[in-house]
C-alpha positions in Angstrom: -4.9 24.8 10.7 -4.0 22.1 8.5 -6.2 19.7 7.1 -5.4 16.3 5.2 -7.7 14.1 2.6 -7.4 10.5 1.8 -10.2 8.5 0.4 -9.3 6.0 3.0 -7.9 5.7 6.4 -4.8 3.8 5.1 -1.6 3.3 7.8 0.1 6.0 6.2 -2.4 8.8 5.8 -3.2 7.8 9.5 -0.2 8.4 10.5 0.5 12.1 8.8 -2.7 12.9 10.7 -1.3 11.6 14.1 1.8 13.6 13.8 -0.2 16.7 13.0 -2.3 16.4 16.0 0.8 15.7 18.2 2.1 19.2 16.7 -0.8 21.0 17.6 -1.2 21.3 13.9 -4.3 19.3 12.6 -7.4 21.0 11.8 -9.8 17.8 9.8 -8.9 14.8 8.6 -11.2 14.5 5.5 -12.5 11.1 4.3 -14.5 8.6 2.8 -16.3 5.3 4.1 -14.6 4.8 8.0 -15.7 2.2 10.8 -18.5 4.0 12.6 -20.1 0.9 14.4 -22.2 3.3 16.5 -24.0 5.1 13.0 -27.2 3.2 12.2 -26.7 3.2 8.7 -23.5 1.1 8.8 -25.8 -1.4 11.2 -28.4 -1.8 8.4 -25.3 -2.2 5.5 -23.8 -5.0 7.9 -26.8 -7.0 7.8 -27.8 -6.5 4.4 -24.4 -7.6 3.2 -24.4 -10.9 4.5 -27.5 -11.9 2.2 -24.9 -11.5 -0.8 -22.3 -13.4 1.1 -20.1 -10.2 1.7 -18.4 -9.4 5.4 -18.5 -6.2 5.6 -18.5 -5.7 9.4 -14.3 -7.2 8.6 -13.8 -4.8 5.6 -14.9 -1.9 7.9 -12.8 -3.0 10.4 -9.8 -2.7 8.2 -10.8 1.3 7.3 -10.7 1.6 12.2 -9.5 5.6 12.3 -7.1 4.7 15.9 -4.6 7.3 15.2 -6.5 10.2 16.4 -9.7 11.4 17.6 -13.0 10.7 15.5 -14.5 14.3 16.3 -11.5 14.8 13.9 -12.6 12.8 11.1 -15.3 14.3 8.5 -16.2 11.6 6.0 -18.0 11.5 2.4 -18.8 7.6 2.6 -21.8 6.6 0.4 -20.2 6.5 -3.0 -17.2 4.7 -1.6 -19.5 2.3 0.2 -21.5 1.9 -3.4 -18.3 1.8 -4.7 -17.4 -1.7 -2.4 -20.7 -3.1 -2.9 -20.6 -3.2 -6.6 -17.5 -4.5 -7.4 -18.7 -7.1 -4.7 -21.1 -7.9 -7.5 -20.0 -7.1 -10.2 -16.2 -8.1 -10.8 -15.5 -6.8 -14.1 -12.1 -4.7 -13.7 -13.6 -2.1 -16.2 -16.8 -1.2 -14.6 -14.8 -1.4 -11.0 -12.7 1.2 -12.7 -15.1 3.4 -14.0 -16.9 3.3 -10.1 -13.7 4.6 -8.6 -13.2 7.3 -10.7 -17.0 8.2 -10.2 -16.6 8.1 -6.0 -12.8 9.7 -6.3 -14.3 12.9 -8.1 -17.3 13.4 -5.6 -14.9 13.2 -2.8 -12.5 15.6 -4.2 -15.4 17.9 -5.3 -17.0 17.6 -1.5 -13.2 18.2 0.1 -13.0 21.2 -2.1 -16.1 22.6 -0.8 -14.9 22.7 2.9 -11.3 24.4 3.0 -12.5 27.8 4.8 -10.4 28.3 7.9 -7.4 25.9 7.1 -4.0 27.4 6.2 -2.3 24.0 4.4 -3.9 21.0 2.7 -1.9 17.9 2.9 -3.7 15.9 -0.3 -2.7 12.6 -2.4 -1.7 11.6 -5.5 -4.2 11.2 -8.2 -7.3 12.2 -5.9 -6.7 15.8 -5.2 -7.0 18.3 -8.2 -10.2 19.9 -8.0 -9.2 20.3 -4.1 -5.8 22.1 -4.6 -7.3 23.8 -7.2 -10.5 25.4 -4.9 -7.3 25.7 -2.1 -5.0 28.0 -4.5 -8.1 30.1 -5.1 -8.1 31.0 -1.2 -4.8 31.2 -0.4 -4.3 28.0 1.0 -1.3 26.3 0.7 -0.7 22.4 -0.5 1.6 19.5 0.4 1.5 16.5 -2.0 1.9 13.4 -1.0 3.2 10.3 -3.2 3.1 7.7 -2.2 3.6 5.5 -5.9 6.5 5.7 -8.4 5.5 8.4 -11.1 3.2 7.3 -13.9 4.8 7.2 -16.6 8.0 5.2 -15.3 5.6 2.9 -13.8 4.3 2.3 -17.3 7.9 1.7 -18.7 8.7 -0.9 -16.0 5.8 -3.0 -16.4 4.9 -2.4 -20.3 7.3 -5.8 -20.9 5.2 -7.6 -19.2 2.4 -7.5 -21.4 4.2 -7.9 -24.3 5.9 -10.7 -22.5 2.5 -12.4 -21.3 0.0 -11.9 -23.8 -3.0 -13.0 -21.4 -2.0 -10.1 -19.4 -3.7 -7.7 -22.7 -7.1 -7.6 -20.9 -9.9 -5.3 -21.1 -9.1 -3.4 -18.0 -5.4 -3.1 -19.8 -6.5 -2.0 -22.6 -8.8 0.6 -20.4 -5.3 2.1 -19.1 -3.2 2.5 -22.3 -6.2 4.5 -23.7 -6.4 6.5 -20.8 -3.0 7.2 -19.1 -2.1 9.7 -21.0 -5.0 11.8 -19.5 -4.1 10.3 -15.9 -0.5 11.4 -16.2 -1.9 14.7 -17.1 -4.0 14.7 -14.0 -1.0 13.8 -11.9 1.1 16.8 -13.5 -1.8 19.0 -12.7 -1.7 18.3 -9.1 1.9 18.2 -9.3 1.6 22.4 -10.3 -0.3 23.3 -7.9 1.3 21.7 -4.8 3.6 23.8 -2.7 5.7 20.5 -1.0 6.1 17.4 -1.8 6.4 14.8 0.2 7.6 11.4 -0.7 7.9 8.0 0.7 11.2 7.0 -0.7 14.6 7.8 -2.7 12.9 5.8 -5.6 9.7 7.4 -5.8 11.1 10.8 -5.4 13.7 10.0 -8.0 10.9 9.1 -10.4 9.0 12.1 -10.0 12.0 14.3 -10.8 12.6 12.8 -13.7 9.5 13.6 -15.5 10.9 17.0 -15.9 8.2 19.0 -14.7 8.4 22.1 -12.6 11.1 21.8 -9.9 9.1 21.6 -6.5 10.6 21.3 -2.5 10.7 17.9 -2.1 10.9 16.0 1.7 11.8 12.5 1.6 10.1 10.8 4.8 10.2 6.8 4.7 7.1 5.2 6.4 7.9 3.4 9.9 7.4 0.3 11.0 4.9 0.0 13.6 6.0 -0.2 17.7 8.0 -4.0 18.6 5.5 -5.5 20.7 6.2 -9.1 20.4 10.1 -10.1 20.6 11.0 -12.6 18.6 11.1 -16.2 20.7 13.2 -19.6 20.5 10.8 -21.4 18.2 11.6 -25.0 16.9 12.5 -26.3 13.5 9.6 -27.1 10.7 8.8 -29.6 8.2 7.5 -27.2 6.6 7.9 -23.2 6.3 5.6 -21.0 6.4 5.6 -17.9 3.6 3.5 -15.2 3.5 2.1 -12.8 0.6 0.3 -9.5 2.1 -1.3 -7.4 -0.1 -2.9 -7.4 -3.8 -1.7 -10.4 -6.0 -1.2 -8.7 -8.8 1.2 -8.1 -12.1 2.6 -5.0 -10.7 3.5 -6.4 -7.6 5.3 -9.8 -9.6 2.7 -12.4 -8.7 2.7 -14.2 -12.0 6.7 -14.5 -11.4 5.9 -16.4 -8.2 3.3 -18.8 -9.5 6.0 -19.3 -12.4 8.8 -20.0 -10.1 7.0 -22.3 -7.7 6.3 -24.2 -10.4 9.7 -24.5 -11.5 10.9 -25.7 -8.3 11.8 -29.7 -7.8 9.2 -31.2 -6.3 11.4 -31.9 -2.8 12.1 -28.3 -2.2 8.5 -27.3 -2.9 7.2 -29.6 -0.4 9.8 -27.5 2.1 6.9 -24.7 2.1 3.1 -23.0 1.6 2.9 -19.9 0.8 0.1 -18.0 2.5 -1.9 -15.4 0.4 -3.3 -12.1 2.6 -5.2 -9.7 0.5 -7.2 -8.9 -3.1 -6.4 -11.3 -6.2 -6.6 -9.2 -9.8 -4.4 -11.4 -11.8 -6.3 -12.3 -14.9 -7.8 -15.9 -14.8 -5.8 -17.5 -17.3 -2.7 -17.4 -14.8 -4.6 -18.9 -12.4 -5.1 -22.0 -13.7 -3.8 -25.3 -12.1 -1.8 -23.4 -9.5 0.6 -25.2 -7.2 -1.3 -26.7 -4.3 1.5 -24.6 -2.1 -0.4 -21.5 -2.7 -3.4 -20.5 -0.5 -5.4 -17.8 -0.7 -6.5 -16.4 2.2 -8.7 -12.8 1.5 -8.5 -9.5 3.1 -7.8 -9.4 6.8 -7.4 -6.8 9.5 -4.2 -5.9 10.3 -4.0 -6.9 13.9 -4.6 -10.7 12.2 -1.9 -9.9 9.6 0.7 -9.1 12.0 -0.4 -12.7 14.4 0.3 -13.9 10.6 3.8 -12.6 10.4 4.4 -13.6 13.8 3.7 -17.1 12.9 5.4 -17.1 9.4 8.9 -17.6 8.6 9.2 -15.6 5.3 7.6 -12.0 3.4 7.4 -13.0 0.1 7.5 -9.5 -1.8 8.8 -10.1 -5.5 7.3 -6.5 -6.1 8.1 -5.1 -10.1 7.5 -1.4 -8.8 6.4 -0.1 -5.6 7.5 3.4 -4.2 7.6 1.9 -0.7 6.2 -1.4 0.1 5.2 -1.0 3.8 4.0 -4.4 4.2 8.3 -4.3 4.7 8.1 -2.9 7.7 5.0 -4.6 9.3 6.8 -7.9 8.5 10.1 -6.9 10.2 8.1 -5.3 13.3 6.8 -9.0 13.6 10.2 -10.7 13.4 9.8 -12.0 9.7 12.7 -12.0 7.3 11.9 -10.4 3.5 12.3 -11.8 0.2 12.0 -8.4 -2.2 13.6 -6.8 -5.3 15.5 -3.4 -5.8 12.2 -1.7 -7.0 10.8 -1.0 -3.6 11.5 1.8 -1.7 11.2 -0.5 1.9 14.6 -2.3 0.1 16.9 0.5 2.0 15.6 -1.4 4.7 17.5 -4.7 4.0 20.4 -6.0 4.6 21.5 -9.2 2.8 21.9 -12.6 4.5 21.1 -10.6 8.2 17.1 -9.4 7.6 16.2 -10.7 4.2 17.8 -11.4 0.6 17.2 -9.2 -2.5 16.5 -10.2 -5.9 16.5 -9.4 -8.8 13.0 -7.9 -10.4 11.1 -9.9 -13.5 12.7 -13.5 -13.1 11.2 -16.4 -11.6 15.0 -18.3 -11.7 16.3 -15.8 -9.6 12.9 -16.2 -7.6 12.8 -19.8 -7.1 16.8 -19.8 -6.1 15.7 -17.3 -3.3 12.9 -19.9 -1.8 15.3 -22.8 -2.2 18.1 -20.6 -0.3 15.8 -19.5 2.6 14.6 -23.6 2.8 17.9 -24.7 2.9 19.0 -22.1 5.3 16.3 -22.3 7.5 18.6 -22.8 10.4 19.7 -19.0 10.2 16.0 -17.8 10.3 16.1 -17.5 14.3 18.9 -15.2 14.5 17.8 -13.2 11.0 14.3 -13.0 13.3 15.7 -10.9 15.9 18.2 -8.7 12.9 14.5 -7.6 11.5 13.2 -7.0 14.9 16.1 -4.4 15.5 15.7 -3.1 12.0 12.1 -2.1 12.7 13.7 -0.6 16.3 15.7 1.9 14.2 12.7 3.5 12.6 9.1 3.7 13.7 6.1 5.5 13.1 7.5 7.8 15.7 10.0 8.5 13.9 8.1 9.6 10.4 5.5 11.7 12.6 8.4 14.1 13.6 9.6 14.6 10.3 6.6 14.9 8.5 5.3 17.6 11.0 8.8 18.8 11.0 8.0 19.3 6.6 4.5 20.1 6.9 4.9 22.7 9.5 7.5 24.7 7.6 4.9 25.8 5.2 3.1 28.0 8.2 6.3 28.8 9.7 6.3 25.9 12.4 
């Protein structure tokens, strides 16, 4: 009845899926590369990867479908498992570019290709044009999903950053400014055609609007946090604290602020801390350079070793420049973990100063490194701030989001 595409079985998408299938509502969840241990080809992949030093077997693990039934799930995975191979190999941002755009289109194509018999496709931002487009042509009606802040304001937020960092000017940036006005065009396009949207935040939504294009039903849903399972414990003073970075270290999401504010810090607070790094690294190499020995990189993990992570941390570091959620937010209050973030994520409704987490201002290591020193010298309130995060995550899970997005969804066939 209603089918939903994704190039990837992200939290989120997983999730819209679930609370389709509770309703009664779900029809395919479309695709690309999942974790199919049981398909031979994936056997083969496994072992050839580890003669060029790449676990695959853990980056499959990551893309586990657990929110619904696999008999569900059609999936278009060899370009997208090309696609993970060669930027394995080849790390150049520009040809990694030009490979997702090649596997995005065949999978948009291939989802277009297989609508007959579904009455609503729920598709993405930036990856579903040439499948709302086949969809329109049969009748079939579309809910957009976005889960990013739009383009263009994205683009005006972080645009003083290059200007500000000139070894930010690289070849992949200068890939972007030549092409984004043909990938805001894209985004309009798929904007047109959509018959909801559906938005993960306030500040996303707000973003979209103003780009003054056609006025569309829009149903703000904020992600939940996923189910409480481990309540917060007594746990004994540190020397040392324990932060944590999830996600990709990046410009957009204010690494190079954090580098630059660690460094900033007297030497007898910065010894109060490491900060653990969870997840891909594309700043440009010139800012990593002689980075402060508190900063570990750790790679990619599962999330089931991300949340132990949380569990075991004392602080979220999330000094994000623009994100339209930041659900990493939620996972870290779910495990009892306080959050350092700025007003530019959507997953900031979420705190509440001095009881879950501290705000900050966006774009300034000062204000940055006065937040770490703060949460040092306060480290005797992290305890009671522990169990205020817990009960933040309490107020607003997954459960929560599946009832209103079927709630949304549904309304398009009448249910």
């Amino acid at each position: 009845m209603i089918s939903i595409a994704h190039l990837i079985p992200a939290p989120f998408t997983q999730q819209v899926a679930r609370a389709l299938d509770e309703a009664g509502l779900l029809d395919t969840f479309y695709c690309t590369l999942v974790d199919q241990p049981e398909k031979s080809w994936q056997r083969v992949a496994k072992a050839g990867s580890r003669l060029v030093r790449f676990d695959l077997e853990t980056n499959l693990k990551r893309r586990a479908v657990t929110e619904i039934d696999r008999g569900k799930v059609e999936t278009y995975p060899f370009r997208e498992a090309f696609r993970m191979f060669a930027t394995k190999i080849n790390k150049d941002p520009v040809v990694g570019d030009r490979i997702f755009h090649w596997a995005r289109d065949g999978f948009d194509h291939w989802v277009a290709g297989r609508l007959n018999g579904s009455k609503v496709l729920y598709g993405y931002e930036y990856g579903s044009r040439a499948m709302f487009e086949a969809a329109k042509r049969q009748g079939i009606r579309t809910a957009y999903d976005l889960p990013s802040p739009e383009h263009q304001f994205v683009e005006n937020l972080l645009a003083p950053e290059f200007e500000r960092f000139p070894e930010l000017a690289t070849p992949y940036r200068q890939l972007t400014v030549e092409r984004h006005a043909e990938r805001t065009e894209r985004r309009r396009q798929e904007w047109e055609l959509s018959d909801l949207i559906v938005a993960n935040s306030n500040f996303t939504a707000d973003s979209w609007k103003a780009a003054g294009w056609s006025e569309k039903t829009v149903a703000v849903v904020p992600y939940g946090a996923p189910p409480v399972t481990h309540p917060c414990e007594e746990a004994p003073a540190k020397d040392v604290l324990r932060f944590l970075w999830a996600g990709t270290f990046s410009i957009r999401k204010g690494a190079h602020y954090l580098i630059d504010a660690i460094r900033s810090m007297p030497a007898a607070e910065a010894k109060g801390f490491t900060l653990d790094v969870y997840g891909a690294v594309t700043l440009p190499e010139a800012l990593l350079k002689n980075l402060p020995p508190q900063i570990r990189f750790m790679g990619s993990v599962p999330r089931s070793v991300l949340f132990e992570k949380m569990r075991e941390g004392d602080l979220l570091v999330f000094p994000t420049l623009c994100d339209g959620f930041g659900l990493v937010v939620n996972e870290a209050l779910a495990q009892g973990m306080p959050v350092l973030t700025t007003p530019r994520a959507g997953a900031a409704d979420l705190i509440r100063e001095d009881e879950n987490g501290w705000l900050i201002p966006p774009a300034d290591a000062a204000a940055l490194a006065a937040g770490l020193t703060r949460v040092i010298q306060e480290q005797k309130r992290l305890p009671g701030m522990r169990l205020k995060a817990q009960a933040t995550a309490r107020d607003w899970q997954w459960s929560d989001y599946r009832r209103e997005i079927a709630k949304a969804v549904g309304a398009l066939i009448g249910k």
